[in-house]
N, C-alpha and C positions, 0 to 999 in steps of 0.2 A: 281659108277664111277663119279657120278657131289657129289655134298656139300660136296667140301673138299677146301682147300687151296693148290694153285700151283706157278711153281716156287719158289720152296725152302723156301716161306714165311709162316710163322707159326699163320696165322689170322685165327680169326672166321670171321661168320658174319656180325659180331656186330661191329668188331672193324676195318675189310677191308677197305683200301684206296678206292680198285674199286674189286666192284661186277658182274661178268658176269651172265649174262642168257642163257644159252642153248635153241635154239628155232630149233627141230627137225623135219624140214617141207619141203617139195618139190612137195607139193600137184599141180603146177599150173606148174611145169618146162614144157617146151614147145621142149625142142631138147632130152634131156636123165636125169633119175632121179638121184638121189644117195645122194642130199645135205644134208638129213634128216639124214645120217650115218654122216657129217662130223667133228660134236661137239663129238662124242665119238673116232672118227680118232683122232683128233686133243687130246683128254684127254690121249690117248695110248699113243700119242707118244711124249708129253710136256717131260716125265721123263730124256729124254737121251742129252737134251740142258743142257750146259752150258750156267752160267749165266753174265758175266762179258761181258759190249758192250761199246765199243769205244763209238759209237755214243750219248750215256746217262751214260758217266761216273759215274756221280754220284746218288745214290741211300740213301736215309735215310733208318732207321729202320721201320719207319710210312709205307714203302712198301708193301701193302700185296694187295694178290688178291686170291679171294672169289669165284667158279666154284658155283651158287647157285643150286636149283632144275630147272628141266625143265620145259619148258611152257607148261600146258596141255590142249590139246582138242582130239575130236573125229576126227579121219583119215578117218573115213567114211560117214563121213557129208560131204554133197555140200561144194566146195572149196570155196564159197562165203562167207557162214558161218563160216567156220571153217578162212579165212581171217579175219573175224572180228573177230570173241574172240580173235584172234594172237591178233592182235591190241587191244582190251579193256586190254586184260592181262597184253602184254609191255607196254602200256603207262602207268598204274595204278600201277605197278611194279619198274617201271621208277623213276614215278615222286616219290613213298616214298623212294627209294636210292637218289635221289637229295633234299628231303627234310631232309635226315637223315644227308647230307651232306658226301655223298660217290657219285663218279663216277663211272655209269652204261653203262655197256656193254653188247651187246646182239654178241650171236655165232650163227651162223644158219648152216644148213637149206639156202633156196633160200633167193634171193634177197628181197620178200615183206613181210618181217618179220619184216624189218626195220620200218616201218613208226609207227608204236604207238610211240615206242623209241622215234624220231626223235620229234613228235607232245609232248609229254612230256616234252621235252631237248626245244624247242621253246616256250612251256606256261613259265615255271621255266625261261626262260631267258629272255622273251619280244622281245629278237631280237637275232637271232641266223643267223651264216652263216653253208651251208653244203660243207665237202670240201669230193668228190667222187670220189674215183680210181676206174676205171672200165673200159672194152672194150663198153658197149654198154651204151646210155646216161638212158636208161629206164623212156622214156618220150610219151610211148603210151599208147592209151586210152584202158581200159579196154580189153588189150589185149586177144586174144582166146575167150571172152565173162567172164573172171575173173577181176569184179575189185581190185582187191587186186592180180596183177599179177607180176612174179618177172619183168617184161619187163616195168612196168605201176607205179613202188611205185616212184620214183622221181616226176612224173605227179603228183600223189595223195600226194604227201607232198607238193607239188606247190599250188595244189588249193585247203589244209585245213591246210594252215598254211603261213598266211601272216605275220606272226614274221619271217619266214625267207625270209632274204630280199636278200639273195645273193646266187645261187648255182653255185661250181665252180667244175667243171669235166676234170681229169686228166687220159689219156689213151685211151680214145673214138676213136676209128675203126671201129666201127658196127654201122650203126642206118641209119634210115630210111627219106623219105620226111615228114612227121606225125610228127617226132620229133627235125628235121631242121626245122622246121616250129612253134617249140614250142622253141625254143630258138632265133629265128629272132623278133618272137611279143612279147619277154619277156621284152622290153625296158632296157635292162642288166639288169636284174635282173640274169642271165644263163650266165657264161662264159665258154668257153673250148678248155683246151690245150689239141686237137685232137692228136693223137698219131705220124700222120705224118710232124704231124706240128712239134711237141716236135725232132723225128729226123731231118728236113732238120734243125732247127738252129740249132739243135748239128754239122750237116755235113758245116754248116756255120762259124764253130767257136765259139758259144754261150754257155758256162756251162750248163747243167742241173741245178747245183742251181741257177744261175740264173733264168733261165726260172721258178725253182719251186718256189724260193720268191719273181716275180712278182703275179703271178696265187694266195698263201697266202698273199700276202700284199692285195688284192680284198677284201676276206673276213673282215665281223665287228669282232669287240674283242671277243665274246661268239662265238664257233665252234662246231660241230659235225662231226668226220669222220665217211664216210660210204664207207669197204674199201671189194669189191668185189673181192675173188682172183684171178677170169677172168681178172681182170688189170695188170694182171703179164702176161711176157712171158707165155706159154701154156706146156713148157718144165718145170715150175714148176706145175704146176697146169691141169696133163692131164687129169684128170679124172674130172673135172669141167663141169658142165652141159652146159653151151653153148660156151668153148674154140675158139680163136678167134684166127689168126696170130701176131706175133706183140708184143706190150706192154712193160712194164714196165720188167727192170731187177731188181734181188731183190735191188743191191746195190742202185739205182736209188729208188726205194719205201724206202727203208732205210732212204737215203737223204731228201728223202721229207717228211717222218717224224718227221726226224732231224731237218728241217728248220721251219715245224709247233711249236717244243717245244721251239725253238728259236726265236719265232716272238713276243712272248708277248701276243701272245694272249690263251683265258680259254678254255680248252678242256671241255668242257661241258658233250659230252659222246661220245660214240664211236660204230661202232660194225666189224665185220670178217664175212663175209658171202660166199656160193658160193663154198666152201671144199666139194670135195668129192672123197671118198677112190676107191683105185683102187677094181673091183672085183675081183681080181685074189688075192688078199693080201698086195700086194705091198703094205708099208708104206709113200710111198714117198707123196704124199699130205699131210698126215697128215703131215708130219714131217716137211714142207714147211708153210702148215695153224698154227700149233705150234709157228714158230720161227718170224710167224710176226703177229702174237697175242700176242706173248710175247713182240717186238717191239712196237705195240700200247701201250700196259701198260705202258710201259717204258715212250714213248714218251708223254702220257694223262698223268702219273706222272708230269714227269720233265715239263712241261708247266703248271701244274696247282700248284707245289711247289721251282718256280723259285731260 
């Protein structure tokens, strides 16, 4: 199912624009499992998109994207453990696709799969900002008693990684006093277009893109997205381990896609995290985690070959 080439692109390894990693983990979820199915949901059900998008008209041939092998560890080790190989893996994984000079993407699995990635894409760059669609800000300490918690990996990319000097959080409805309290003392270094804030200036009059190319103009030139699909309405994404009210419509993640490829600034790396299939069979996450993991590509393209 993974090392192969998708969407319709005919790359190896060798020669992929951008290479994903399958990281199938949900060892620390904390509300309901399933994210460790959502990199093979998402592989089922890429085949049946078309591929033509308004929003990234243009595509070269140079296009290709590369499904690699998956992350390996033991599911039976302490999650603390098996938390860090995740991370020596992605980061060491990482950084030879940005030294190879390919754009890396990780698919998970939960939310704290991201940070080796992230610590990778910030050594390689010297200064990187993160730009995070999500419902919850994921800024608690070693949440449940797991440091490597999906709740905790923002905290943990904060404080081992001072190359990133700017994190900007779009969709935020969830979150706690713990993590209000890590974005007040962050001297802006944390900004966030809370969810309810994003609708009353829509209900004020204010565009969405507006609102979304102030929030990217924040960010330094070098970028990461870290793009949780709990930051979408929950009627795309029910079957998500901690679904929220609220959020992002697709068009609206679309857009703010759209306005990162259009800012000038380098998509560094990316990931999709937070898929997970229904038990019953239903297709519909996947088919949802598919068509904006194929939008990431799109959008980490067309900003990185203007």
């Amino acid at each position: 199912m993974f090392e192969q080439a998708i969407f319709e692109t005919t790359c190896t390894l060798d020669d992929a624009s951008i290479v994903v990693i399958p990281v199938c983990y949900d060892g620390t979820a904390s509300y309901r499992k399933g994210t460790r199915l959502g990199p093979a949901a998402i592989m089922q059900a890429y085949e049946q998109l078309d591929y033509e998008d308004p929003r990234f008209p243009d595509v070269s041939e140079s296009f290709g994207v590369f499904v690699d092998k998956a992350v390996e560890f033991n599911a039976e080790d302490d999650a603390n453990m098996v938390g860090e190989v995740i991370r020596q893996q992605t980061r060491s994984r990482t950084m030879a696709l940005l030294q190879a000079g390919r754009t890396p993407s990780l698919l998970g699995g939960e939310h704290s799969v991201s940070q080796g990635a992230i610590e990778a894409c910030a050594e390689y760059a010297g200064e990187l900002g993160v730009l995070q669609i999500d419902a919850h800000m994921d800024l608690r300490h070693a949440y449940n008693g797991y440091t490597y918690s999906h709740a905790s990996v923002l905290r943990n990319v904060l404080d081992s990684c001072p190359q990133v000097t700017r994190l900007v959080q779009i969709g935020i409805r969830d979150y706690c006093n713990e993590e209000q309290s890590v974005v007040e003392s962050g001297d802006g270094r944390i900004a966030v277009l809370r969810d309810d804030v994003l609708f009353a200036r829509l209900d004020n009059g204010e565009s969405a893109r507006q609102q979304f190319e102030e929030a990217v103009a924040l960010l330094p030139e070098n970028i990461y997205i870290t793009f949780d699909i709990d930051g979408l309405d929950p009627s795309l994404c029910p079957n998500t381990g901690t679904p929220v009210p609220g959020g992002l419509s697709f068009n609206q993640a679309a857009m703010l896609l759209q306005v990162v490829a259009e800012s000038g600034k380098q998509v560094i790396g990316f990931d999709l995290v937070e898929v997970a299939p229904s038990p019953g069979g239903c297709e519909w996450d996947g088919n949802v985690g598919a068509r904006v993991l194929y939008k990431l590509c799109r959008c980490a393209f067309a900003a990185n070959h203007p």
